[in-house]
C-alpha positions in Angstrom: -41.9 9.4 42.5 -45.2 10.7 43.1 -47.3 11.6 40.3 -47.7 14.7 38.5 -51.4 16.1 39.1 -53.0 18.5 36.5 -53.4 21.7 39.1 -57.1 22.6 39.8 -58.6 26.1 39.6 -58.1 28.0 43.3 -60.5 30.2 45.2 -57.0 32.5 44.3 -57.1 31.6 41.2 -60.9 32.5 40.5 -60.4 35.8 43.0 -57.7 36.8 40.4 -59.7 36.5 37.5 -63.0 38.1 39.0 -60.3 41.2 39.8 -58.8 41.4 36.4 -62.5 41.2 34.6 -63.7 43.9 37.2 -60.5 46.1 36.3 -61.1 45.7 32.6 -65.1 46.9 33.4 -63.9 49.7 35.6 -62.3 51.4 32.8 -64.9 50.7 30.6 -67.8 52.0 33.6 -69.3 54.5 30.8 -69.7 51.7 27.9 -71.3 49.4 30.8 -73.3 52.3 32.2 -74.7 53.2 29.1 -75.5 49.7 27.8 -77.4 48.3 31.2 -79.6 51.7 30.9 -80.7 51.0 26.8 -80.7 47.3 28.2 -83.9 48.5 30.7 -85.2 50.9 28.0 -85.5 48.4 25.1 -87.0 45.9 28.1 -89.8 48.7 28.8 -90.4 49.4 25.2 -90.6 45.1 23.8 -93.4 45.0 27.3 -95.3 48.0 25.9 -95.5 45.9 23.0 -96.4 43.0 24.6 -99.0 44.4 26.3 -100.9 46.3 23.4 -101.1 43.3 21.7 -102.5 41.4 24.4 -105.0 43.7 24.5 -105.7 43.4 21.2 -105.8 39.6 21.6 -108.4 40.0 24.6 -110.7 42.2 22.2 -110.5 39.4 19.5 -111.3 36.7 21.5 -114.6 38.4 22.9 -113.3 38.9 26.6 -114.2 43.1 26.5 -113.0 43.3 30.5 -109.6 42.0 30.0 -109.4 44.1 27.0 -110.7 47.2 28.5 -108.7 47.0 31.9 -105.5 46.6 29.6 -106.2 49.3 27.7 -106.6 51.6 31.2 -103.4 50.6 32.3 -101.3 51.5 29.2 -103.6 55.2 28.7 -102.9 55.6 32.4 -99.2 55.3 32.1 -99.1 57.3 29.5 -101.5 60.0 30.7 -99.2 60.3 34.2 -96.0 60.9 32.4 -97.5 63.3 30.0 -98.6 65.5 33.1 -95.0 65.0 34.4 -94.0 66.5 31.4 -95.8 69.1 30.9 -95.3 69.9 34.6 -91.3 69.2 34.2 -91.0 71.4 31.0 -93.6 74.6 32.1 -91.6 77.0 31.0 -89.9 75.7 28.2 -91.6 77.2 24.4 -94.5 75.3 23.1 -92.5 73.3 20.5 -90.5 72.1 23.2 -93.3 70.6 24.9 -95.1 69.3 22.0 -91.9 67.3 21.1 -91.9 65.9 25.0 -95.5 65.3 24.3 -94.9 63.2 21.2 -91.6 61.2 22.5 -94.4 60.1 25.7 -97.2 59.1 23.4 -95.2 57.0 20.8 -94.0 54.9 23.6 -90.1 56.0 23.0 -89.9 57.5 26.6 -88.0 54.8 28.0 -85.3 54.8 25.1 -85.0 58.7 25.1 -84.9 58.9 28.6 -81.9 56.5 29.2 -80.3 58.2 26.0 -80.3 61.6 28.3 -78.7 59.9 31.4 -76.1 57.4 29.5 -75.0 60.9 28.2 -75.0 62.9 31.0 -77.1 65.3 29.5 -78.4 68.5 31.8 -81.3 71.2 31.1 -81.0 73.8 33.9 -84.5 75.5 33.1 -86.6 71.9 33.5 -87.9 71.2 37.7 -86.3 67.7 37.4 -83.1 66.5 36.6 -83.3 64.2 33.7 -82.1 60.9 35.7 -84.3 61.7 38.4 -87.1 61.8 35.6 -86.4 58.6 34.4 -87.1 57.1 38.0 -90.0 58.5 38.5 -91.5 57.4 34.9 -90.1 53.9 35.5 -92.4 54.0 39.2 -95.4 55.3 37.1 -95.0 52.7 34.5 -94.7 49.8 37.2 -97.5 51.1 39.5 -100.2 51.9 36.6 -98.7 49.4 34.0 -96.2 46.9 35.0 -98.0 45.3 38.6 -101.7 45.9 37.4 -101.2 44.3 33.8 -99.3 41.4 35.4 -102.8 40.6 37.6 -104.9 41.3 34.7 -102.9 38.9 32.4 -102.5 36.1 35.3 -106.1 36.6 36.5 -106.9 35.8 32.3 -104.2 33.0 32.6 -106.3 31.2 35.1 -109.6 31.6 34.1 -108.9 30.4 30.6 -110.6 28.2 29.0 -110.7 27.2 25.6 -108.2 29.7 24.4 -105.7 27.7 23.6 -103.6 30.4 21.8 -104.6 33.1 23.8 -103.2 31.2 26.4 -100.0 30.9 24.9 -99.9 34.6 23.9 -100.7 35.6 27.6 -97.8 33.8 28.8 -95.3 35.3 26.6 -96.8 38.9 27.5 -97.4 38.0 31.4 -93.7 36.8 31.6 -92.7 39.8 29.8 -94.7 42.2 32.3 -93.2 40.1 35.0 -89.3 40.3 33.8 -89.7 44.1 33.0 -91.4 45.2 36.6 -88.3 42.6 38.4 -85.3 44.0 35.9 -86.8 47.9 36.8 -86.8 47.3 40.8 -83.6 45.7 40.4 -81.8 48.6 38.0 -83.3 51.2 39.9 -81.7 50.0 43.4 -78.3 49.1 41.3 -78.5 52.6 39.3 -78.4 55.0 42.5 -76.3 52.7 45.3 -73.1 52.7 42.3 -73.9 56.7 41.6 -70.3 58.2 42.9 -72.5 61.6 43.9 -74.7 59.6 45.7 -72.1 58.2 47.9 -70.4 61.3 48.3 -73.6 62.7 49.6 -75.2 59.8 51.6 -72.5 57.6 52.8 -74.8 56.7 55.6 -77.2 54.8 52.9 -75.4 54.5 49.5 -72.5 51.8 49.3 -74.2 48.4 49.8 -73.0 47.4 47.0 -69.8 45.2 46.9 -66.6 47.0 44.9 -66.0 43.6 42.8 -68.1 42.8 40.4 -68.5 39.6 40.8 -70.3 41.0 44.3 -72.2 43.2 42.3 -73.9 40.4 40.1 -74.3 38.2 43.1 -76.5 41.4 45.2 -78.5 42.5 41.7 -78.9 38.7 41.5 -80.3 38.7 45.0 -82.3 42.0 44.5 -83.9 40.8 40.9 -85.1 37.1 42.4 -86.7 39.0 45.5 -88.8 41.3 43.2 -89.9 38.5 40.5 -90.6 36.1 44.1 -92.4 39.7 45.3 -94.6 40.1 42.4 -95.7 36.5 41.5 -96.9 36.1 45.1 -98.7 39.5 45.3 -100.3 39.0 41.5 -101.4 35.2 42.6 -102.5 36.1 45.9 -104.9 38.7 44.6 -106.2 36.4 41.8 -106.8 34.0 44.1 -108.8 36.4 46.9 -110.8 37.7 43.9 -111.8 34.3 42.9 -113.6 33.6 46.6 -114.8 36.9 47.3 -114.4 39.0 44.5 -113.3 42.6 44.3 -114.7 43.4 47.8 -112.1 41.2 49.4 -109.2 41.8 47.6 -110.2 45.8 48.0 -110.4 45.5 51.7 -106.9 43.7 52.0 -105.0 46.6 49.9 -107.0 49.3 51.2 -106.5 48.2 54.5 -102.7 47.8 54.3 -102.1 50.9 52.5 -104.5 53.0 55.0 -102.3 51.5 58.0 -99.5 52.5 56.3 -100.6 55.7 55.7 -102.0 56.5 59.5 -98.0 55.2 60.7 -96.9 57.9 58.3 -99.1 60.2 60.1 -98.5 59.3 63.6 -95.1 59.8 63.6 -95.5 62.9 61.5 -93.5 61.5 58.6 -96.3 62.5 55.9 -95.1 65.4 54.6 -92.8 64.1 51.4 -89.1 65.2 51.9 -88.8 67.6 48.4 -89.3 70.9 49.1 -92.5 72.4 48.0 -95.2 73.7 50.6 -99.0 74.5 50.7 -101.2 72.3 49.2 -99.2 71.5 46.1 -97.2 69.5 49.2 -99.9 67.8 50.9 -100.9 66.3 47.1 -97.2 65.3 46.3 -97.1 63.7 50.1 -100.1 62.0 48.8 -99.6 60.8 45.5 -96.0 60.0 46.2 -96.6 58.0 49.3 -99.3 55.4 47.6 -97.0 55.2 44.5 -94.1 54.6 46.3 -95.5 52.2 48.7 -97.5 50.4 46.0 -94.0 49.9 44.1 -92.5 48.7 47.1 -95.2 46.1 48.3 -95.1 44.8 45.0 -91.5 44.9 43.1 -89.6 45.3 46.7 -87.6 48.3 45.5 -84.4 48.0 47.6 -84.2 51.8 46.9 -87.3 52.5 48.9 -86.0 51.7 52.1 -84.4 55.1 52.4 -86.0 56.7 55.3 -87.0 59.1 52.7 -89.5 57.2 51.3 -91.0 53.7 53.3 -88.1 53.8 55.7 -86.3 50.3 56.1 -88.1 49.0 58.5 -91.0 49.1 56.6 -89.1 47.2 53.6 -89.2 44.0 56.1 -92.9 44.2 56.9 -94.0 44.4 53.4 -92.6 41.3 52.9 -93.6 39.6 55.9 -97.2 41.3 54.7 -96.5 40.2 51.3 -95.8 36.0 52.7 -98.8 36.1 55.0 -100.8 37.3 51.9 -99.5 34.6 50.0 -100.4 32.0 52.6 -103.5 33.4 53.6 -104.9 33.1 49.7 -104.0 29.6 49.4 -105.7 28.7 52.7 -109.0 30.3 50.6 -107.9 28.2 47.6 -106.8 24.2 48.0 -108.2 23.0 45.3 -105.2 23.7 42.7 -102.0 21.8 44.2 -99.9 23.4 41.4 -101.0 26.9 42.3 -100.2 26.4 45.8 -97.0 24.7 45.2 -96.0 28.0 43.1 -96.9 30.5 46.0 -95.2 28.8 48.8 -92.2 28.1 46.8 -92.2 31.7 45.7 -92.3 32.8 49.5 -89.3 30.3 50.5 -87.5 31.7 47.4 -88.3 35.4 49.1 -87.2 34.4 52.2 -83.6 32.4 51.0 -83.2 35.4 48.3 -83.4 38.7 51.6 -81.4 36.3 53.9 -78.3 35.7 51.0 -78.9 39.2 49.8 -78.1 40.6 53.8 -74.5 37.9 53.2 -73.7 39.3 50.1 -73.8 43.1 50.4 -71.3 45.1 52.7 -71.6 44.5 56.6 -71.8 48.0 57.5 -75.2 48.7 55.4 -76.5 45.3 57.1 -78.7 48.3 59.8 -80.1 50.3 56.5 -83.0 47.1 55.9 -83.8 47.0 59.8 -83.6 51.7 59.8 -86.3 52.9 61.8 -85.7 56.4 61.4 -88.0 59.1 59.8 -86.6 60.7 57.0 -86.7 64.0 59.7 -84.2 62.2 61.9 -82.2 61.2 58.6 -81.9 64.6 57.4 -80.7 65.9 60.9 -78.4 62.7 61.5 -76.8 63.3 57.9 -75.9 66.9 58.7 -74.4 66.1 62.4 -72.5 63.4 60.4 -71.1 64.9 57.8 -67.5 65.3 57.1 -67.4 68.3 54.3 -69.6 71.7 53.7 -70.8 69.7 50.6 -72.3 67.1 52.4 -73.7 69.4 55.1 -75.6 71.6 52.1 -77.4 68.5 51.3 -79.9 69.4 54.0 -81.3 72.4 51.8 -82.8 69.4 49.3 -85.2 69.0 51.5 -88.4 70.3 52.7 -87.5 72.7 55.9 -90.8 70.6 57.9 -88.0 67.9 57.6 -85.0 70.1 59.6 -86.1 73.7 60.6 -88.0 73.2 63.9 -85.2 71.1 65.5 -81.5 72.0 63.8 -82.6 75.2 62.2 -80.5 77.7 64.1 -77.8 75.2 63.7 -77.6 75.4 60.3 -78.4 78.7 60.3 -75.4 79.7 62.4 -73.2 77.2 59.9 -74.3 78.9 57.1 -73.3 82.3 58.3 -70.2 81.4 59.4 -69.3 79.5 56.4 -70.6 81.9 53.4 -67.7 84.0 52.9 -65.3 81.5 52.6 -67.4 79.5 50.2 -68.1 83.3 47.9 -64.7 83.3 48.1 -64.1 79.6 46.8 -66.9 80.4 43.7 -64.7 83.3 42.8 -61.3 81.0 42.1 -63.7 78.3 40.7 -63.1 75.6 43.4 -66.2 76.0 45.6 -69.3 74.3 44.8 -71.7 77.8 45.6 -72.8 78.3 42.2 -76.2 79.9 41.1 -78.4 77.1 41.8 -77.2 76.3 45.2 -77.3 79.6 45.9 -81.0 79.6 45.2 -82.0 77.2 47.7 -80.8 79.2 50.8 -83.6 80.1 52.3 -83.7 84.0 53.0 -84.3 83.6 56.7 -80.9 81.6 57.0 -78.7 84.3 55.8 -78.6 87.3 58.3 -76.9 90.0 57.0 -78.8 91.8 54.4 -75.4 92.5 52.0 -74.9 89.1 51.6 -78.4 88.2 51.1 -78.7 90.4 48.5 -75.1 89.1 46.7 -76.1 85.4 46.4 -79.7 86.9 45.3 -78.3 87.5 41.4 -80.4 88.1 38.5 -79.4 84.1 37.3 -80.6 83.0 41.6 -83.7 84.7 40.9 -84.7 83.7 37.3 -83.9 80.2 38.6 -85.9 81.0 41.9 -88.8 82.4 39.4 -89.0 79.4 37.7 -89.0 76.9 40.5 -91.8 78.7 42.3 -93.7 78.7 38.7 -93.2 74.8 38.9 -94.0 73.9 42.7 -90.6 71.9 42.7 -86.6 71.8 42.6 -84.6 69.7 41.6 -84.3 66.2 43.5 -80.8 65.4 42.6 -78.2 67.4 41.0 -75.4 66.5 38.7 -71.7 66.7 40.5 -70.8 69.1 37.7 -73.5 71.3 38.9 -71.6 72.5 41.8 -68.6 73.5 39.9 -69.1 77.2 40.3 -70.8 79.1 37.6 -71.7 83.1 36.7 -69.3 84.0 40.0 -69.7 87.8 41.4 -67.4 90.6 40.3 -64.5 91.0 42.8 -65.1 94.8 43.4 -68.6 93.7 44.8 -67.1 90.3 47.3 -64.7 93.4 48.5 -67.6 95.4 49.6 -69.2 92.7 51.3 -66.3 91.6 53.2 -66.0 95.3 54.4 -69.2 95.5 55.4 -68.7 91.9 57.4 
């Protein structure tokens, strides 16, 4: 009789329990939703920390420039998301704004702003919505705190001497600054493919992300070693060019690569930013949100960047080809340190295996989105000719018209009039999704009959018109339940119009 064998865990087996555990997390998405987003806040908040007490340490110890540089970064930070507050919040009373003032400048934005998103909190009269918000104060912190701290701290690191403490302390706060820049890049990516609206919006981009979550871990896994690899090769590099030829050299690598990147964006008229706000307030959003996007995405490698909206994805792959010819190039310049070397070009193999398992491990079909050459002005276009539903269609009034107007305009202008009534109609029984704030990004010239025009142009559409022009901005991304229908039109007036039509 043969003998009885203890069965071993099966691939089945292991598939069953991964299904079970990602069943169990399903129906608890909120608690998990809520506790990843304090997770990255109380991340932000300990590297804050970490970092005013480094530069406290420098001060101590006598090395002023170290101290000084630190201290930049963290005032910086700060002073950029006060302005975004003060801009976001315009019209809100003055005690309003002096409590968004003091939640910025005790260093409790992070905490407060996932708060606001884990609850799905919504202020119609701010420019912004409030999860929006907290990407773009988690860019500003990376880009003015998280990436230039990290070189400061390294560039102390390896000029040490004789600090023996201080060493140790700047470790602790360098691998801090390091783990909170990686962990953002890799939340923000996670945070926006998993959003349900974003999917229902953008199926063409959003939905890398496995459905298991055992294929979830494995692609944030992927995403989190590719920014830490990104980072310690970009900090190193530019620590090491600054050692041979000082700040000259190192400027003329980063300017260069960020004015190429600039004149692409120019050549094939992609400049222009994608929100919709014209004039000159325009041109200095195009310009302040192209370096800060492209700085977080040369240095973090931002998976969510690689929208055509922002550095398109076939940009994504040259910055880290640029970013492993950086790394090489600097330790051509530097041979004298074999441990330093053998750190950079392991980092860049670790780049290299991390994109190649990451392109394995999400779903096939969003494989093209890292290799997209598209503008975002053949995005916006492609996304409307693809869409399946009105809803998805209205997307294209999110963006700046430069984007649409001179190529599909009449297009959508001839949807729009062919659609409206049915969708007034829809608003009325509450199913439709034309409430006052979609109304009030219909651009006047798209709606031709004057009756109708001046129906969807209520006294709630034009306070919320009057307030957006007062900002220079709209909102970027709007909550599902904002399309719900709300303040709907009397029925004696929708009767009128539908005479007149």
């Amino acid at each position: 009789m043969a003998a009885n064998h203890r069965p071993s865990p099966s691939r089945s087996n292991l598939a069953e329990i991964s299904s079970r555990f990602s069943t169990v997390m399903q129906n608890n998405k909120s608690l998990l939703l809520r506790c990843e987003l304090y997770g990255m806040a109380a991340l932000s908040m300990v590297d804050m920390v970490t970092d005013i007490l480094m530069t406290y340490r420098f001060h101590e110890t006598g090395r002023q420039t170290f101290a000084l540089a630190c201290a930049a970064c963290i005032i910086l930070n700060l002073l950029l998301q006060a302005l975004g507050c003060l801009m976001f919040y315009w019209n809100e009373p003055w005690h309003k704004q002096l409590k968004e003032q003091f939640i910025t400048w005790s260093c409790i934005k992070p905490g407060v702003d996932a708060y606001r998103v884990a609850t799905n909190q919504y202020d119609k009269h701010i420019a912004m919505d409030h999860r929006s918000q907290m990407t773009g104060n988690r860019c500003v912190e990376m880009v003015t705190e998280g990436i230039p701290g990290t070189v400061i701290q390294l560039s102390a690191f390896v000029t040490d001497t004789g600090h023996s403490d201080l060493s140790t302390t700047a470790m602790v706060s360098l691998t801090t600054s390091i783990a909170t820049s990686a962990c953002i890049s890799a939340h923000l990516s996670w945070h926006w493919d998993l959003s349900e609206e974003e999917r229902e919006k953008q199926p063409q981009f959003y939905g890398y992300f496995p459905q298991t979550l055992l294929g979830q871990v494995i692609v944030f896994t992927q995403l989190l070693l590719m920014s830490l690899f990104t980072l310690a090769i970009r900090s190193l590099s530019v620590v090491l060019f600054s050692l041979r030829g000082g700040f000259q050299l190192v400027g003329a690598v980063l300017g260069g690569e960020l004015c190429l990147y600039l004149i692409i964006k120019l050549l094939r008229k992609d400049f222009l930013y994608w929100v919709p706000i014209k004039g000159w307030p325009g041109i200095i959003l195009a310009f302040v949100g192209r370096i800060v996007i492209k700085i977080a995405q040369d240095w973090t490698c931002v998976c969510q960047f690689r929208h055509p909206n922002e550095v398109g994805g076939y940009y994504f792959v040259v910055s880290m080809a640029a970013t492993i010819l950086m790394g090489i190039a600097s330790i051509l310049l530097y041979e004298t340190d074999a441990y330093i070397i053998y750190v950079v070009v392991g980092c860049c193999i670790g780049l290299v295996l991390s994109f190649v398992l990451l392109l394995f491990s999400i779903e096939r079909n969003y494989v093209r989105t890292f290799f997209d050459t598209r503008t975002c002005s053949e995005f916006v276009q492609d996304c409307f000719h693809l869409a399946d539903e009105d809803l998805q269609k209205f997307n294209v009034f999110h963006f700046n018209e430069n984007k649409w107007r001179s190529d599909i305009g009449e297009e959508v202008k001839a949807w729009v009039n062919e659609s409206i009534l049915r969708w007034l109609d829809e608003a009325e029984e509450e199913e439709g999704f034309l409430d006052d704030f979609a109304k009030s990004i219909i651009p006047d010239w798209i709606v031709e009959d004057p009756s109708i025009l001046n129906e969807i142009r209520n006294s709630q559409v034009q306070e919320l018109m009057s307030d957006r022009w007062k900002m220079t901005s709209v909102r970027l991304h709007n909550n599902s339940a904002r399309w719900s229908g709300s303040n709907r039109s009397s029925g004696n007036r929708r009767n009128k119009i539908k005479a007149i039509a």
